[in-house]
Steps between C-alpha positions, in 0.01 A plus 500: 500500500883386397625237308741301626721288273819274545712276342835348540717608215655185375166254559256351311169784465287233698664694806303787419321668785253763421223591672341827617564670868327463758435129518493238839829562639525107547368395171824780370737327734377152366543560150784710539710212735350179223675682214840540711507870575548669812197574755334812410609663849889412339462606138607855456273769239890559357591139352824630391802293564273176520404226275153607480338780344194694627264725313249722666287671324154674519215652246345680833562831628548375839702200445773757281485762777618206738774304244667892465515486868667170541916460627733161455394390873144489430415103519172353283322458829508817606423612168175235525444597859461850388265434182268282692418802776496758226240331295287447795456832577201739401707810419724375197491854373580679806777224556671545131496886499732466892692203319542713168570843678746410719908443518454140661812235368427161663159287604601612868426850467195425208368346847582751723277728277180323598621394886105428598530190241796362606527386855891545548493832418189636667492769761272281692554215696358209309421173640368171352341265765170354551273681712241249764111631463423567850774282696454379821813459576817577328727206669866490368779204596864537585717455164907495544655568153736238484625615138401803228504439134445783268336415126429661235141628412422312283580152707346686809156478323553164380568399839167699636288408196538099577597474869405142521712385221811359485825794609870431479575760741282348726612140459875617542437662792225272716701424761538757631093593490314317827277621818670427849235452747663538794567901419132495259728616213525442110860527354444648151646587185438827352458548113516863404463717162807659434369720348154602613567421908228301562586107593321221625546281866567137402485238795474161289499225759702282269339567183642665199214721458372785742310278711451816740526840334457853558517802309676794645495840340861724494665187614853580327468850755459297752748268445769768442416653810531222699854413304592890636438461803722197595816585299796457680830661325833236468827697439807286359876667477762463341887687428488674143799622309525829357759587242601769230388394166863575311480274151760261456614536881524226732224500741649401822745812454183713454258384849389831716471534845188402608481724800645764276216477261253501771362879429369350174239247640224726358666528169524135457136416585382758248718369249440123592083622415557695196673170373220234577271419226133648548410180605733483818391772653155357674636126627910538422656166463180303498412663206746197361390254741326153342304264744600119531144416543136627596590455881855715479515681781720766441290591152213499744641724817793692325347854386823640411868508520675894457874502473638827630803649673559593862780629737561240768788537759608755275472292180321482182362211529236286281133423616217328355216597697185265442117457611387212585121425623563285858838315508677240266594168579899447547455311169316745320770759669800331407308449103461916510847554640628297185318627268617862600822435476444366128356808442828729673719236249321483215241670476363853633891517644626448152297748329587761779884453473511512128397875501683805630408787729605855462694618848696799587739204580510370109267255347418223755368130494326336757527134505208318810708188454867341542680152488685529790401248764483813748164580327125434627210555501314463828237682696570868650532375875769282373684684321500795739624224756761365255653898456463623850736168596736621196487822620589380882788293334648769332571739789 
């Protein structure tokens, strides 16, 4: 249906790939990975801007229809993943006059065209399980998730395909997988398709393959839903600085009133939002956050972290309100705490304060972070209970 062709641009032509789509999606990824490229689900339709060039073409009506429908995000898998359900159906013509007729610009919305074929975007629920001829019983056992690891599809049905072989993520995480008698319960891993939902039940009793296994449809739903439902909210403070941005003028001459600029709370947050990249706006400053290991705990229980403005005892002050599933450890704590403030410094903080907002008061800056020892940042009750005593002090 389309020809798919790459080469690196400054190697030998023995590094020429070309073969016709669709093919096995692991014999692509094989020969793909043993000539150094990326794996198909990485390599981009658009190879502009890399060391590699890709060709796609097509001699069929209903492979051109499809490469004129194609945008830069489009990855060779999905492209693959698309051609092998297309060419299994009965109704090619039927399915290149919608393709050809339409205003479609990504494999997404191709999909979307012909929801009954593609399971994520039907209007019907769609499970895959196995299905007992006439049970007798249907008897189920206790399993405690102990830890969730999403994959990608493709190593999801590698993982399925061969469940008695050999699994990293299954010898890296085996101690934690056992059955405690006294309670007649198995402690399990869960392995789930990012991008599909389903997963699979791992209890290995020591091995480093799924010794006990069990399929589970929709188990990223699931999942999520238990995450939502035991998400407890963590809000740090800290004293932020607000000054007129005058060029050339010394700062300290230029600091506001904090209480003074307190009717602008609203203002701020908006403009604090408008400034974040795309990217911020779902999980805030763990968008930049990078795991020490596979057991991290805050990559594993921090959702996200917001930074916004609010009045307290009269003052703008700075809070990073986060969501957390259950409760980290006062080392994990005191980890996230730092790591915030790196952000307030040099980070998130430094990006902020380098632009300007537009006030009836002038052009403003506002700057989450200071080196005076006077700043902190420490959990809400505390710092509530650090001002009310300033405030009792004072008078």
């Amino acid at each position: 249906m389309i020809d798919f062709t790459i080469h690196h641009k400054k190697e030998p032509l023995n590094k020429v790939i070309a073969v016709e789509l669709p093919m096995n999606a692991d014999n692509l990824s094989d020969l793909l990975q043993e000539l150094g490229y990326e794996p198909p689900e990485k390599l981009k339709v658009n190879s502009k801007g890399k060391p590699y060039v890709i060709e796609l073409n097509s001699d069929t009506n209903m492979g051109f229809a499809i490469l004129e429908r194609l945008c830069d995000n489009d990855t060779i898998a999905e492209l693959n993943n698309l051609c092998t359900v297309i060419c299994k159906c009965s109704d090619q013509d039927y399915i290149y006059q919608t393709i050809f007729n339409s205003d479609v610009r990504c494999i997404n919305d191709i999909k979307k065209l012909f929801a009954d074929r593609f399971m994520e975007f039907s209007d019907k629920l769609v499970l895959n399980t196995s299905l007992e001829r006439k049970p007798n019983e249907l008897a189920v056992k206790g399993c405690i998730i102990e830890k969730a690891i999403p994959v990608s599809h493709r190593k999801f049905e590698a993982i399925t395909k061969a469940p008695l072989r050999d699994e990293p993520l299954i010898a890296e995480n085996k101690d934690i997988m056992y059955f405690d008698s006294k309670y007649n319960m198995y402690h399990c891993l869960l392995i789930y398709d990012r991008d599909f939902g389903d997963g699979i039940v791992v209890e290995s009793e020591g091995s480093d393959y799924a010794r006990y296994a069990q399929y589970v449809p929709q188990a990223k739903i699931i999942y999520e839903q238990h995450r939502s439902t035991h998400i407890n909210e963590l809000r740090l403070c800290c004293p932020i600085e607000i000054y007129q941005h005058i060029y050339d003028y010394p700062r300290d001459n230029c600091i506001l009133d904090n209480a003074d600029m307190a009717g602008y709370a609203d203002d701020i947050n908006a403009f604090i939002y408008e400034n974040d990249l795309p990217a911020e706006h779902e999980r805030g400053l763990m968008h930049w956050y990078h795991p020490e290991g596979p057991d991290d705990e805050i990559a594993e229980k921090v959702q996200s972290a917001h930074c916004t403005v609010e009045v307290i005892n009269g003052e703008l002050t700075g809070v990073i309100t986060a969501k957390i599933i259950g409760e980290l450890s006062d080392e994990s704590m005191a980890k996230f705490t730092d790591y915030c403030v790196g952000q307030l410094s040099d980070g998130w903080g430094e990006s902020l304060e380098q632009k300007y907002m537009r006030t009836e008061c002038g052009e403003i800056n506002i700057s989450f972070w200071s080196d005076d020892e006077s700043w902190a940042l420490v959990p809400e009750d505390e710092y509530l209970s650090d001002n009310t005593q300033d405030m009792e002090m004072s008078m």
